[in-house]
PQR file with spaces between the fields and no chain letter, atoms N, CA, C, O and H, PARSE charges and radii, in Angstrom:
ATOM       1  N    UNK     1      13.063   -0.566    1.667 -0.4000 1.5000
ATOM       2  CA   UNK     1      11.991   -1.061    0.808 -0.0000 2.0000
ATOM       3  C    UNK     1      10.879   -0.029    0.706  0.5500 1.7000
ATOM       4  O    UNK     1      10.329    0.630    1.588 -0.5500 1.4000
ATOM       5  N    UNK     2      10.694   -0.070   -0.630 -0.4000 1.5000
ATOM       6  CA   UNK     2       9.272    1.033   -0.565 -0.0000 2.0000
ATOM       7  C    UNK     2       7.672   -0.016   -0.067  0.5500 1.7000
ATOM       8  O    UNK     2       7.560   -1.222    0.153 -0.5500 1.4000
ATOM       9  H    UNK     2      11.140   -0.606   -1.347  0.4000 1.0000
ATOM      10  N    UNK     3       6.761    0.985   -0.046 -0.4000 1.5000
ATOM      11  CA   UNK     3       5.424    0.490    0.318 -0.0000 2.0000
ATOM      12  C    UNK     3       4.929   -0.801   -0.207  0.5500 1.7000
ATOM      13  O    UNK     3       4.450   -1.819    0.293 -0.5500 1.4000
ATOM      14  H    UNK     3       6.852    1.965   -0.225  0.4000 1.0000
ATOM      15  N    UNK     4       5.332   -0.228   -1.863 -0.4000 1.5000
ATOM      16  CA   UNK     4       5.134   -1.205   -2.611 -0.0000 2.0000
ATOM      17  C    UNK     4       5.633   -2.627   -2.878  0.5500 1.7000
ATOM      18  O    UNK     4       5.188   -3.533   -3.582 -0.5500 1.4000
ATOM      19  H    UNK     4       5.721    0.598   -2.270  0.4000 1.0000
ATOM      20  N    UNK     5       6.857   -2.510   -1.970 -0.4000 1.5000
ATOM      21  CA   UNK     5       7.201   -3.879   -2.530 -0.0000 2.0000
ATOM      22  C    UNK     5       6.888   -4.684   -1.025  0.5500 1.7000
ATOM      23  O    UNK     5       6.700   -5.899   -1.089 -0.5500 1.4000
ATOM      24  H    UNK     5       7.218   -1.774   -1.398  0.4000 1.0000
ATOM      25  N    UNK     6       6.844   -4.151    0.036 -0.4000 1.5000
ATOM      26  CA   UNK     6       5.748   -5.026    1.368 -0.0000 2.0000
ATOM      27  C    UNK     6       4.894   -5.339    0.939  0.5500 1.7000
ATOM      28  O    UNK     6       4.667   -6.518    1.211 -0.5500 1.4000
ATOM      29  H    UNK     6       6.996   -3.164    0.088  0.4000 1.0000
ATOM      30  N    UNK     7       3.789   -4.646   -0.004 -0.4000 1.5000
ATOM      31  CA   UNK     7       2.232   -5.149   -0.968 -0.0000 2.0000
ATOM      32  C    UNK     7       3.092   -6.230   -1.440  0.5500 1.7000
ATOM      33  O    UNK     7       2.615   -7.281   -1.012 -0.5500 1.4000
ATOM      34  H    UNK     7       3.973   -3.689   -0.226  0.4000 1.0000
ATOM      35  N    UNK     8       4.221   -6.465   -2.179 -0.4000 1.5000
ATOM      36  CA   UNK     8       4.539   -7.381   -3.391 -0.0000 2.0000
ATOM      37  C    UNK     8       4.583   -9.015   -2.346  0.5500 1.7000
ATOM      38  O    UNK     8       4.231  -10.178   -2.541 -0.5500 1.4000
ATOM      39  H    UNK     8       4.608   -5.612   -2.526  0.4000 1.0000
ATOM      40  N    UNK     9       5.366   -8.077   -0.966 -0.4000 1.5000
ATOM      41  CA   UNK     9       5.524   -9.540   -0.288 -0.0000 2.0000
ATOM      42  C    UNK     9       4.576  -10.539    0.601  0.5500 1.7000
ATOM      43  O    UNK     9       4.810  -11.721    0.857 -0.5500 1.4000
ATOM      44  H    UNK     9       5.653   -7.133   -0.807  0.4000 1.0000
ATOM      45  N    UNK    10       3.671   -9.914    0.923 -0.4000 1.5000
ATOM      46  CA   UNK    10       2.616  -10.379    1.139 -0.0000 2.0000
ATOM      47  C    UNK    10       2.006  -10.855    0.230  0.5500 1.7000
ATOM      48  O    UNK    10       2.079  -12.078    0.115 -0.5500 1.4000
ATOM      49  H    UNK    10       3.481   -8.955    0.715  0.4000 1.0000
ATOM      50  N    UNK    11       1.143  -10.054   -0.801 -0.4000 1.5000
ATOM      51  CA   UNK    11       0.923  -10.837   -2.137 -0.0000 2.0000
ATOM      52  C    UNK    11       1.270  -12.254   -2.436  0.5500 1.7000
ATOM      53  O    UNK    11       0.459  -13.163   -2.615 -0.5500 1.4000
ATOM      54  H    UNK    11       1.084   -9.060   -0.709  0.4000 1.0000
ATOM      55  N    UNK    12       2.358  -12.324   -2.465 -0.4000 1.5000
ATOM      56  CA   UNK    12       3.281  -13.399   -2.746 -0.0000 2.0000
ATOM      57  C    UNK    12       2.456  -15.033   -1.813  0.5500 1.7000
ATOM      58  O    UNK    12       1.812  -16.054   -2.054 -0.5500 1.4000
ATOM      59  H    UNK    12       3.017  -11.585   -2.320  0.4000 1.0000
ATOM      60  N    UNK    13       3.075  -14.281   -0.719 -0.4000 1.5000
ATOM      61  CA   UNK    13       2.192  -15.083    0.757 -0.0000 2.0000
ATOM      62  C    UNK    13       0.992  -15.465    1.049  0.5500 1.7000
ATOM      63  O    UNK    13       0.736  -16.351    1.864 -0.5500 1.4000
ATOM      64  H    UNK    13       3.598  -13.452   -0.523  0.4000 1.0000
ATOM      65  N    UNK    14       0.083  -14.759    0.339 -0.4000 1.5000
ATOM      66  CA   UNK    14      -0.876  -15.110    0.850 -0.0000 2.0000
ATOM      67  C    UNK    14      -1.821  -14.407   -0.292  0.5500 1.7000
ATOM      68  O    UNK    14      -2.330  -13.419    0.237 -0.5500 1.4000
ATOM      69  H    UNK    14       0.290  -14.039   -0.323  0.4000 1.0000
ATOM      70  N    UNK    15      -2.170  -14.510   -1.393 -0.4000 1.5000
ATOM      71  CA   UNK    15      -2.842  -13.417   -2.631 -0.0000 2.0000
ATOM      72  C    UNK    15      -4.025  -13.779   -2.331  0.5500 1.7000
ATOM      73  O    UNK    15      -4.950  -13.185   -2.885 -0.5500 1.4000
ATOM      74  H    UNK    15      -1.756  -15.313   -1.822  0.4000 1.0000
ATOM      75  N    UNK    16      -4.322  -14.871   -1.355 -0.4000 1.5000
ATOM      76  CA   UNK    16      -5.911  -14.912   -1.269 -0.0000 2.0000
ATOM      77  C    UNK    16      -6.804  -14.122   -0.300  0.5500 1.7000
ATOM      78  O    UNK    16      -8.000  -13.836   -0.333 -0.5500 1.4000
ATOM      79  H    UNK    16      -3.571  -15.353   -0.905  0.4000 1.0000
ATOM      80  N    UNK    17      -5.904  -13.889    0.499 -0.4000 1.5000
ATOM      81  CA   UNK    17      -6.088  -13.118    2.280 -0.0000 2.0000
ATOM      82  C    UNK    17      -6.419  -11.565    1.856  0.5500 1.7000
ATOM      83  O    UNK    17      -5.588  -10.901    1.235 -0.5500 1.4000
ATOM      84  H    UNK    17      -4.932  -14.122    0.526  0.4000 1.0000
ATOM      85  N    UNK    18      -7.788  -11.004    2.268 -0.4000 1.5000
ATOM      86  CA   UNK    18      -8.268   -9.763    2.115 -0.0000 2.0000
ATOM      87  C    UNK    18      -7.635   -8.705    2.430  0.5500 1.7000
ATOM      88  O    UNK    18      -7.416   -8.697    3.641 -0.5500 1.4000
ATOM      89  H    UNK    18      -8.462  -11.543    2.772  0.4000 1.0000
ATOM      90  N    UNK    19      -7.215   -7.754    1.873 -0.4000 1.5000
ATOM      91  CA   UNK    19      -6.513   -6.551    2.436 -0.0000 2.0000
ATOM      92  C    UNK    19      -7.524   -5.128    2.389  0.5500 1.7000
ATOM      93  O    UNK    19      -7.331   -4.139    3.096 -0.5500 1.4000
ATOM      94  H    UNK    19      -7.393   -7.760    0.889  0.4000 1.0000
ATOM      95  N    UNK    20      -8.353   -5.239    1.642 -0.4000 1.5000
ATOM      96  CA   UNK    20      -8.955   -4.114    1.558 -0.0000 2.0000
ATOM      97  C    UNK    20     -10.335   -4.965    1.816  0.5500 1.7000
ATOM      98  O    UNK    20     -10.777   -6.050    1.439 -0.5500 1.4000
ATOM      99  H    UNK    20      -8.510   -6.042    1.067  0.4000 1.0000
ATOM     100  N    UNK    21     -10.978   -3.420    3.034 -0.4000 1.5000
ATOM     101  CA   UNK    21     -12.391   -3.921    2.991 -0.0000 2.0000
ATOM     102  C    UNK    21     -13.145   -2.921    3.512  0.5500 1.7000
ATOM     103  O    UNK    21     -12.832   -2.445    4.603 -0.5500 1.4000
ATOM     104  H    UNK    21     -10.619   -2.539    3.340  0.4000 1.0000
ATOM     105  N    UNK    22     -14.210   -2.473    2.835 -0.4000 1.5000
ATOM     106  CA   UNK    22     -14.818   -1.089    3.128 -0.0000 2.0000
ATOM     107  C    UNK    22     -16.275   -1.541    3.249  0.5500 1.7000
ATOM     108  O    UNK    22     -16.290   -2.470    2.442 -0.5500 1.4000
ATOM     109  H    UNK    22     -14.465   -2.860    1.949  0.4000 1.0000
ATOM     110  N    UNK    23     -17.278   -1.473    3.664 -0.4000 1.5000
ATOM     111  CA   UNK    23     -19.005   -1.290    3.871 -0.0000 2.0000
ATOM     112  C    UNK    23     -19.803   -2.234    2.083  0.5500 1.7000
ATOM     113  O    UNK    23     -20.616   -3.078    1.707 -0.5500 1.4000
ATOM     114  H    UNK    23     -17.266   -0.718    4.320  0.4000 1.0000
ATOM     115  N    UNK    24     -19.057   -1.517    1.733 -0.4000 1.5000
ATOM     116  CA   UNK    24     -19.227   -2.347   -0.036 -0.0000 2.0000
ATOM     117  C    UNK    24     -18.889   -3.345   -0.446  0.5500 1.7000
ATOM     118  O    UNK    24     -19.498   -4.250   -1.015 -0.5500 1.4000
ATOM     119  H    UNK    24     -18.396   -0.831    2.039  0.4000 1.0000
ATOM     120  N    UNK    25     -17.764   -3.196   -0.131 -0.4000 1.5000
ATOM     121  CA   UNK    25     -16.417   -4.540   -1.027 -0.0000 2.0000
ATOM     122  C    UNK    25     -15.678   -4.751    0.099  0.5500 1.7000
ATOM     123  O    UNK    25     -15.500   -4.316    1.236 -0.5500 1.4000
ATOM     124  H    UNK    25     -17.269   -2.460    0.332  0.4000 1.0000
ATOM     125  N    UNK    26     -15.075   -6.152   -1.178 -0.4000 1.5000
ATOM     126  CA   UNK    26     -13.743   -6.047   -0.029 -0.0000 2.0000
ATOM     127  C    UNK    26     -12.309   -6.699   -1.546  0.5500 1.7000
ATOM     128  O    UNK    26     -12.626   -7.174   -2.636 -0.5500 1.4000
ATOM     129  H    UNK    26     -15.219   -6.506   -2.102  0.4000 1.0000
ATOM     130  N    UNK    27     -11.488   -6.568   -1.257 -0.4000 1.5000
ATOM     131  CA   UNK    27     -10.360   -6.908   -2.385 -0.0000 2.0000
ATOM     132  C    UNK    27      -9.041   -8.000   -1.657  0.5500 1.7000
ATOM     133  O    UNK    27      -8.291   -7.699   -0.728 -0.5500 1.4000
ATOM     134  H    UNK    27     -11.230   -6.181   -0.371  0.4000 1.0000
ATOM     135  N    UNK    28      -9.083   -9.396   -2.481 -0.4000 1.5000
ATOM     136  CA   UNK    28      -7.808   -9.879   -1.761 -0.0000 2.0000
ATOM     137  C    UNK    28      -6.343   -9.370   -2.397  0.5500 1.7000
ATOM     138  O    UNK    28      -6.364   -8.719   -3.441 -0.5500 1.4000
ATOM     139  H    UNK    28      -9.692   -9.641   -3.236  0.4000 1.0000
ATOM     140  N    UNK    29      -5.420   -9.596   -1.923 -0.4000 1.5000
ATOM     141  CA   UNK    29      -4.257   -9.257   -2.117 -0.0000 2.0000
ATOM     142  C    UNK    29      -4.161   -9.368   -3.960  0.5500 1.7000
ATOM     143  O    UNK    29      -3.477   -8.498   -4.499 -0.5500 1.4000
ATOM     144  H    UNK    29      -5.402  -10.125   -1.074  0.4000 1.0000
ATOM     145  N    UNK    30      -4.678  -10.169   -4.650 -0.4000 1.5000
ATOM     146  CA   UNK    30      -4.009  -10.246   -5.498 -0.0000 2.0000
ATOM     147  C    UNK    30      -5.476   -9.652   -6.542  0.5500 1.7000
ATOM     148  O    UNK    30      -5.111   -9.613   -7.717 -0.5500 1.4000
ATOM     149  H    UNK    30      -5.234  -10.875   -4.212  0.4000 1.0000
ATOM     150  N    UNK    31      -6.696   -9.288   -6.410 -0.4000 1.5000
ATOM     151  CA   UNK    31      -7.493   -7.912   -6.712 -0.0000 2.0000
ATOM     152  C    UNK    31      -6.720   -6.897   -6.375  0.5500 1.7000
ATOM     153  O    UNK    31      -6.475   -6.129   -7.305 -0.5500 1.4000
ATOM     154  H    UNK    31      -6.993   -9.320   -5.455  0.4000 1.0000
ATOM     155  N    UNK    32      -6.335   -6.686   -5.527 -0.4000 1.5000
ATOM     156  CA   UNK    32      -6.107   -5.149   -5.230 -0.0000 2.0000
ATOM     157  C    UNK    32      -4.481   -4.820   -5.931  0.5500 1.7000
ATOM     158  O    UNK    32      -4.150   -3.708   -6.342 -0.5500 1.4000
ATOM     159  H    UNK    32      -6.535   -7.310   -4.771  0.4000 1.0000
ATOM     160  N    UNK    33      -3.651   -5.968   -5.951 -0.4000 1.5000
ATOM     161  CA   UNK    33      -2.244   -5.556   -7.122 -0.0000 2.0000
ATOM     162  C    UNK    33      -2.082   -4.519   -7.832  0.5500 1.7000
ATOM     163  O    UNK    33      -1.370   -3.519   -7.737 -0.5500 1.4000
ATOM     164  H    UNK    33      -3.919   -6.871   -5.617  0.4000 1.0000
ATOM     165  N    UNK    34      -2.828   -4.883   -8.551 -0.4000 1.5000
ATOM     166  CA   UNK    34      -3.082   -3.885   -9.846 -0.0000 2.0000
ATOM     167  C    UNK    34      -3.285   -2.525   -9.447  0.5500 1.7000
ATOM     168  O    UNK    34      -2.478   -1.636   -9.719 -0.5500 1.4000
ATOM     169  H    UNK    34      -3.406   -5.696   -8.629  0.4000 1.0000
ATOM     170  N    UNK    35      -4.392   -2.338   -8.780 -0.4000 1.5000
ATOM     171  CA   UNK    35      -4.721   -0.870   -8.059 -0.0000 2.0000
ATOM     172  C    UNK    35      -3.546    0.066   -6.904  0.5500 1.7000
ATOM     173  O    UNK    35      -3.355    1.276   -6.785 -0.5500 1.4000
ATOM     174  H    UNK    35      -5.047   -3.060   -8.559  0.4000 1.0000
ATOM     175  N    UNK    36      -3.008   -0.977   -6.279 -0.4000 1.5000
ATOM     176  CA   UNK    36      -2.090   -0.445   -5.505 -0.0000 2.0000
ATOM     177  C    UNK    36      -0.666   -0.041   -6.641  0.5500 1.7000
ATOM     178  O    UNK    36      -0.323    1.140   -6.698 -0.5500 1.4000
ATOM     179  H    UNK    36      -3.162   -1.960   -6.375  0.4000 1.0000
ATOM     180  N    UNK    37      -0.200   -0.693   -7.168 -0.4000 1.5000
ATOM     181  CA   UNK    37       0.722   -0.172   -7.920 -0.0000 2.0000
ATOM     182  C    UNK    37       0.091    0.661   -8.978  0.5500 1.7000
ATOM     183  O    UNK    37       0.637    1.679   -9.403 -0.5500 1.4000
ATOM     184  H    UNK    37      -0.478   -1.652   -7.121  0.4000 1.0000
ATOM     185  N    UNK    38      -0.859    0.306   -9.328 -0.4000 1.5000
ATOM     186  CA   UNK    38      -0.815    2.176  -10.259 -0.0000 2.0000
ATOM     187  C    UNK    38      -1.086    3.504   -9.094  0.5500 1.7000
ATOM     188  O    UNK    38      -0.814    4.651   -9.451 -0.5500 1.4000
ATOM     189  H    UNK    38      -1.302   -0.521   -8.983  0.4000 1.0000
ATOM     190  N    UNK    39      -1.433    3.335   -8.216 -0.4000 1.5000
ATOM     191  CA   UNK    39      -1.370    4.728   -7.405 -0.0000 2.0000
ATOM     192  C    UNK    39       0.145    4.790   -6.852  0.5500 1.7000
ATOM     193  O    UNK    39       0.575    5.841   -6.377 -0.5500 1.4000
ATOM     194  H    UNK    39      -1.654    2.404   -7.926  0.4000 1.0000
ATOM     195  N    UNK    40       1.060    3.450   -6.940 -0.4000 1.5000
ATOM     196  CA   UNK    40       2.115    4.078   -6.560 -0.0000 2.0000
ATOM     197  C    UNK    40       2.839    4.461   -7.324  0.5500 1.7000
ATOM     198  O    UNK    40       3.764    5.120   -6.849 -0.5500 1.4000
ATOM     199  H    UNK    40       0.711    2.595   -7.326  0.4000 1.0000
ATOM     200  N    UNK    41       2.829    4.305   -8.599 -0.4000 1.5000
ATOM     201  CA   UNK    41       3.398    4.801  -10.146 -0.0000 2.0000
ATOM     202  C    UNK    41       2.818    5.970  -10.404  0.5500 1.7000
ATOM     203  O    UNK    41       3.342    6.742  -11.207 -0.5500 1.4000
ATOM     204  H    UNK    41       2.077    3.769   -8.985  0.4000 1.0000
ATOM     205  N    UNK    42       1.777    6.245   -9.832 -0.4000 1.5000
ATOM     206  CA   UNK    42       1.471    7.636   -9.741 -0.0000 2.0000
ATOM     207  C    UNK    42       2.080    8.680   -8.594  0.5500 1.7000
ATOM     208  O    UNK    42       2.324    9.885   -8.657 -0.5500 1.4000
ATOM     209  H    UNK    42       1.351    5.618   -9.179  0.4000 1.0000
ATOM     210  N    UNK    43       2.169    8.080   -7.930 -0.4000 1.5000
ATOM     211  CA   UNK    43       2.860    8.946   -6.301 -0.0000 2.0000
ATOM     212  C    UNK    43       4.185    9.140   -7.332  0.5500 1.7000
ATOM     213  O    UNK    43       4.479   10.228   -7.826 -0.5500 1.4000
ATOM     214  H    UNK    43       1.971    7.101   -7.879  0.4000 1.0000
ATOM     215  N    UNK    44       4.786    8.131   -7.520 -0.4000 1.5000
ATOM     216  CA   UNK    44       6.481    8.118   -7.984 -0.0000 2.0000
ATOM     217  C    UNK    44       6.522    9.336   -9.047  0.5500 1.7000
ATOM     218  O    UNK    44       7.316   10.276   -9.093 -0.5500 1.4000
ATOM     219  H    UNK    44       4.547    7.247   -7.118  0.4000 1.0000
ATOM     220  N    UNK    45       5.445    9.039   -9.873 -0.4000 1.5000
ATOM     221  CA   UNK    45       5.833    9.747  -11.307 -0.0000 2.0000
ATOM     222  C    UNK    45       5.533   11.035  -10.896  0.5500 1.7000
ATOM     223  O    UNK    45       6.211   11.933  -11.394 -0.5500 1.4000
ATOM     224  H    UNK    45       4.800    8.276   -9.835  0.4000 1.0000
ATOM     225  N    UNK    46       4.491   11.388   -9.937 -0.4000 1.5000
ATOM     226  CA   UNK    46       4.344   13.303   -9.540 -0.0000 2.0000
ATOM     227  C    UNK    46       5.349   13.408   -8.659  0.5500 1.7000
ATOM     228  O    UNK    46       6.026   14.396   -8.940 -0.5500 1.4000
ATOM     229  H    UNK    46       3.940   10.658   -9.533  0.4000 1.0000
ATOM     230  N    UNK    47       5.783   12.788   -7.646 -0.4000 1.5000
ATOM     231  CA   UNK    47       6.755   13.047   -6.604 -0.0000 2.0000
ATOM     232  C    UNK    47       8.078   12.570   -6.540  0.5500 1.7000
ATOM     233  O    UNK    47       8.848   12.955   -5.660 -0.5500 1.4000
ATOM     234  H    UNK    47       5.233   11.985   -7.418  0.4000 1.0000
ATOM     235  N    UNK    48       8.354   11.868   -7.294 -0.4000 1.5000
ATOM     236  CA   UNK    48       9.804   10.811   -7.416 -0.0000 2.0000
ATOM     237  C    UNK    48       9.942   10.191   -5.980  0.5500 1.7000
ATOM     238  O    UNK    48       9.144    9.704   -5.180 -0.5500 1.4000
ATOM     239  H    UNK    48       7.728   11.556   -8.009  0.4000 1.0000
ATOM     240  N    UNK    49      11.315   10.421   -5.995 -0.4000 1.5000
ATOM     241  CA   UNK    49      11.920   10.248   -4.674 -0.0000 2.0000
ATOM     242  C    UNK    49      11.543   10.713   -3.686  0.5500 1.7000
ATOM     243  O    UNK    49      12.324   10.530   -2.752 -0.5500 1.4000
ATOM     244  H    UNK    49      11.964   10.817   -6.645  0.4000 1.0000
ATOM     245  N    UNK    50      10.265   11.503   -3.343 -0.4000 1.5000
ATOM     246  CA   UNK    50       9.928   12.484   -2.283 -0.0000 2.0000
ATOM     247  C    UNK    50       8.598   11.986   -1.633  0.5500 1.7000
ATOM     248  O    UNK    50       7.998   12.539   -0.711 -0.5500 1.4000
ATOM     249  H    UNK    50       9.631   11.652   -4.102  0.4000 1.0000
ATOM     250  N    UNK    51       8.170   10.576   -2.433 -0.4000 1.5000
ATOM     251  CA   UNK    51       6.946   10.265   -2.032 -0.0000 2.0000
ATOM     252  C    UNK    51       7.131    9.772   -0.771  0.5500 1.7000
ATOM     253  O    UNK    51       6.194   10.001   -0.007 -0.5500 1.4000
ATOM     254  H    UNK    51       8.657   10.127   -3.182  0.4000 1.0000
ATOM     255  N    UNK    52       8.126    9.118   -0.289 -0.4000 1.5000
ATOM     256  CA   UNK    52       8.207    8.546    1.409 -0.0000 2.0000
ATOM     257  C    UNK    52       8.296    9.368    2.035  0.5500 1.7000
ATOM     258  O    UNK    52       7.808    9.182    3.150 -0.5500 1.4000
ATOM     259  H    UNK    52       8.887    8.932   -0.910  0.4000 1.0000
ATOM     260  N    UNK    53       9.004   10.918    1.761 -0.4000 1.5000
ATOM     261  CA   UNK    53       8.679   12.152    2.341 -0.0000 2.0000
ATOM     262  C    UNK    53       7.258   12.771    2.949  0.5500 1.7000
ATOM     263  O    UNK    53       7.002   13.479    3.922 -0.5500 1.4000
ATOM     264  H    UNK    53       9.401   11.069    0.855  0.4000 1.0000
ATOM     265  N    UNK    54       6.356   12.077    1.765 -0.4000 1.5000
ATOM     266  CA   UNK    54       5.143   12.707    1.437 -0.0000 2.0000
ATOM     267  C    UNK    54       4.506   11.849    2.534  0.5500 1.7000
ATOM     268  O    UNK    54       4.288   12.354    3.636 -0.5500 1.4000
ATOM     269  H    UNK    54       6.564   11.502    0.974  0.4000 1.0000
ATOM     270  N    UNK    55       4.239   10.738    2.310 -0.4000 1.5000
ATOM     271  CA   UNK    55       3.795    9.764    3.449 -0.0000 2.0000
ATOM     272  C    UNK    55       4.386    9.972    4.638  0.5500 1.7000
ATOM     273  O    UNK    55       3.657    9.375    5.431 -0.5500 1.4000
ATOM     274  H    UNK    55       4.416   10.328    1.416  0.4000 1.0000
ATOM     275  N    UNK    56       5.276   10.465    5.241 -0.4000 1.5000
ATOM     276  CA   UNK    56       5.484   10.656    6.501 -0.0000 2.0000
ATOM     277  C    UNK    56       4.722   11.809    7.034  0.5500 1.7000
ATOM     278  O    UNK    56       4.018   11.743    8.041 -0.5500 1.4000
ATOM     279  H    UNK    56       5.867   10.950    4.597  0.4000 1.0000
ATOM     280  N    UNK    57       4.916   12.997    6.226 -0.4000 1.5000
ATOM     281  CA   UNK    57       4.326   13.864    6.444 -0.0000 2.0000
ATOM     282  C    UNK    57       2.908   13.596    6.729  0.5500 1.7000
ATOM     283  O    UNK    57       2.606   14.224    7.743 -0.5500 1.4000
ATOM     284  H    UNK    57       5.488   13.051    5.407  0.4000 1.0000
ATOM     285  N    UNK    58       1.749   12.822    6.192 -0.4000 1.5000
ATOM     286  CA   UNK    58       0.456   12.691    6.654 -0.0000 2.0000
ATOM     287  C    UNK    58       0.239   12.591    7.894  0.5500 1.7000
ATOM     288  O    UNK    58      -0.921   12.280    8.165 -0.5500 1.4000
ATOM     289  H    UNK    58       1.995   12.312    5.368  0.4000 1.0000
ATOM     290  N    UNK    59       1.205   12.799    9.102 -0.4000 1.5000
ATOM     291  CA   UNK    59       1.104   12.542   10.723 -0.0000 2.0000
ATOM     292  C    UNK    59       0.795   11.398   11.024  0.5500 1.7000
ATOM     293  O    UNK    59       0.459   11.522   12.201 -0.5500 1.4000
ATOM     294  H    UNK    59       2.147   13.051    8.883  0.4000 1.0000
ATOM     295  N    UNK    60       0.670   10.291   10.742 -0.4000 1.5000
ATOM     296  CA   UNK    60      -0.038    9.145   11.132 -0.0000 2.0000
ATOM     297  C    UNK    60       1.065    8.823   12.102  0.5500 1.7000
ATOM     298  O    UNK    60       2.243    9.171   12.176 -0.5500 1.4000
ATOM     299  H    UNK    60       0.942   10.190    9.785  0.4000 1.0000
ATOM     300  N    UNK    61       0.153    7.901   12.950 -0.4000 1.5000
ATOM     301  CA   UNK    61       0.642    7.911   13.994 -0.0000 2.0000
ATOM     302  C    UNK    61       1.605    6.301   14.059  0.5500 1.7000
ATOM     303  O    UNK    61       1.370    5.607   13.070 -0.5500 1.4000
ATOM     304  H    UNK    61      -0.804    7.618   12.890  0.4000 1.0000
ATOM     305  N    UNK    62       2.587    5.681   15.042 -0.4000 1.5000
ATOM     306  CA   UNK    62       3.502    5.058   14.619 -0.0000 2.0000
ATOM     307  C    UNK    62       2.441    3.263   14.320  0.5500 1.7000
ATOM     308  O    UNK    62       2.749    2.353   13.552 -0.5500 1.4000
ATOM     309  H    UNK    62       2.778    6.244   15.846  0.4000 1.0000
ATOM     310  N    UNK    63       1.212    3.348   15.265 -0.4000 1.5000
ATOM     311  CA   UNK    63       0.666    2.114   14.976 -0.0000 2.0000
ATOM     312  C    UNK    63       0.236    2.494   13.908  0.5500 1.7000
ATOM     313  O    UNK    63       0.604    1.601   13.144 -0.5500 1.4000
ATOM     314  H    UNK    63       0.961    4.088   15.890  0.4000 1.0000
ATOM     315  N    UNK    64      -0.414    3.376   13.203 -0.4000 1.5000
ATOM     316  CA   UNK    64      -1.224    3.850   11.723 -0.0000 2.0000
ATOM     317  C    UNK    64      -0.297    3.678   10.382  0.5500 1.7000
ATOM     318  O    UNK    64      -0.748    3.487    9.252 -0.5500 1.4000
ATOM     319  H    UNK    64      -0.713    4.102   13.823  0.4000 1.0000
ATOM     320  N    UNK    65       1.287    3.800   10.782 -0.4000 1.5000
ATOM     321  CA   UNK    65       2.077    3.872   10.088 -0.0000 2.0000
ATOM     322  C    UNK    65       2.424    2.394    9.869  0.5500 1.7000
ATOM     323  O    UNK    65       2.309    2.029    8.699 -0.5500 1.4000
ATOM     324  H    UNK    65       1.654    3.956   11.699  0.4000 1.0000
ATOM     325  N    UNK    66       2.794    1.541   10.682 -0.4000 1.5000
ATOM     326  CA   UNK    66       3.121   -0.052   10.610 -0.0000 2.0000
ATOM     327  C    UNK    66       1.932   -0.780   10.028  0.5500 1.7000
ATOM     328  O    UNK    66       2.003   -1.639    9.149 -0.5500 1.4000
ATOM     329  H    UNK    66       2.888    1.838   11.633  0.4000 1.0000
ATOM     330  N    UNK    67       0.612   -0.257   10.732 -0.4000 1.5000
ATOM     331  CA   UNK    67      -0.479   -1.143   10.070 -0.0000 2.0000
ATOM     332  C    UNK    67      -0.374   -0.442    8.157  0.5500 1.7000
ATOM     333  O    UNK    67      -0.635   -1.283    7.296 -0.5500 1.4000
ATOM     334  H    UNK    67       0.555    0.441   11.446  0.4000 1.0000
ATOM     335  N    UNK    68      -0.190    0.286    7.907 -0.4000 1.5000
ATOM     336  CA   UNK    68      -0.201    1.345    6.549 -0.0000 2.0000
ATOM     337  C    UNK    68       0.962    0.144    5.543  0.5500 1.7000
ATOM     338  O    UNK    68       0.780   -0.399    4.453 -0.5500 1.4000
ATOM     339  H    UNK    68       0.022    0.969    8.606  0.4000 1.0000
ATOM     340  N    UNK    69       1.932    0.103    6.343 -0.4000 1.5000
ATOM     341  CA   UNK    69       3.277   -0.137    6.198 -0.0000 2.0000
ATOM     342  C    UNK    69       3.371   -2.079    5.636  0.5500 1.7000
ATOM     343  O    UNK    69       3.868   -2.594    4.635 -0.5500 1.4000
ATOM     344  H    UNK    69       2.080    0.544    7.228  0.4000 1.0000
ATOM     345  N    UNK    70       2.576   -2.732    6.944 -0.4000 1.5000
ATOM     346  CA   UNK    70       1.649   -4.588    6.789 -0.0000 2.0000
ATOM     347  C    UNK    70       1.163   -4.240    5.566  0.5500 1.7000
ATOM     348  O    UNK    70       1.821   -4.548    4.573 -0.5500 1.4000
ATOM     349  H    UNK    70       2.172   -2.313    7.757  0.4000 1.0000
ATOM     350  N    UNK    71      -0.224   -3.453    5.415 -0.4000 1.5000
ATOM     351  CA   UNK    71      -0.398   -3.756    4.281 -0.0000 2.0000
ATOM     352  C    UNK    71      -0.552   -3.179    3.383  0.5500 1.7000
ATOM     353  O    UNK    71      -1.591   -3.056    2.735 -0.5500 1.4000
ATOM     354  H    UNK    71      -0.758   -3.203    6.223  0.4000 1.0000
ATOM     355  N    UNK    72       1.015   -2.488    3.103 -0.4000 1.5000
ATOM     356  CA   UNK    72       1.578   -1.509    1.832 -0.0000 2.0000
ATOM     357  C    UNK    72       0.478   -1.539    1.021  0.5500 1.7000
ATOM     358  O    UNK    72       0.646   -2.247    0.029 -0.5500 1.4000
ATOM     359  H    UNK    72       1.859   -2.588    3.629  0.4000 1.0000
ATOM     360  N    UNK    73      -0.778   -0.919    1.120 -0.4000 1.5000
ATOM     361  CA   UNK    73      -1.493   -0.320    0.681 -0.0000 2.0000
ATOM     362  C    UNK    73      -1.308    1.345   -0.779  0.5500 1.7000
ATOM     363  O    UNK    73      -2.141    1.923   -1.477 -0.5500 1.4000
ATOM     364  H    UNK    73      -0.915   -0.344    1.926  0.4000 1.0000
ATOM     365  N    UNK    74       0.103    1.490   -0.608 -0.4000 1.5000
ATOM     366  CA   UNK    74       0.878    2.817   -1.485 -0.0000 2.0000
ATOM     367  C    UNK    74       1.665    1.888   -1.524  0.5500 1.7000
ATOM     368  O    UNK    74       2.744    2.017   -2.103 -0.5500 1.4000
ATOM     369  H    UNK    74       0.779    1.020   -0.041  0.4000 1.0000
């Protein structure tokens, strides 16, 4: 499964439950939809198939990667 479709399944579950939240804002699952899949239609369309490549490569570490991973944020 890509990033994106863990975002899709949660979504699903719970579109009211906050996923993004920074000092400013904050976005529930089903605000932030929209935004998460166009950056991943963007990853796809510059990188294709190489974007899970690309994301590994950022070093994150294996809890940074699962929490990344919960809430397929890409």
């Amino acid at each position: 499964m890509r990033f994106s479709d863990y975002f899709d399944a949660a979504a699903s579950r719970c579109p009211n439950n906050l996923v993004l939240i920074d000092d400013n804002d904050s976005y529930t699952y089903k605000e932030a939809k929209p935004y998460v899949h166009k950056i991943a239609n963007t990853l796809r369309t510059k990188f294709g198939e190489h974007t899970e490549q690309i994301l590994a490569q950022l070093n994150l570490s294996d809890e940074q990667y699962a929490k990344l991973k919960a809430m397929a944020v890409v």
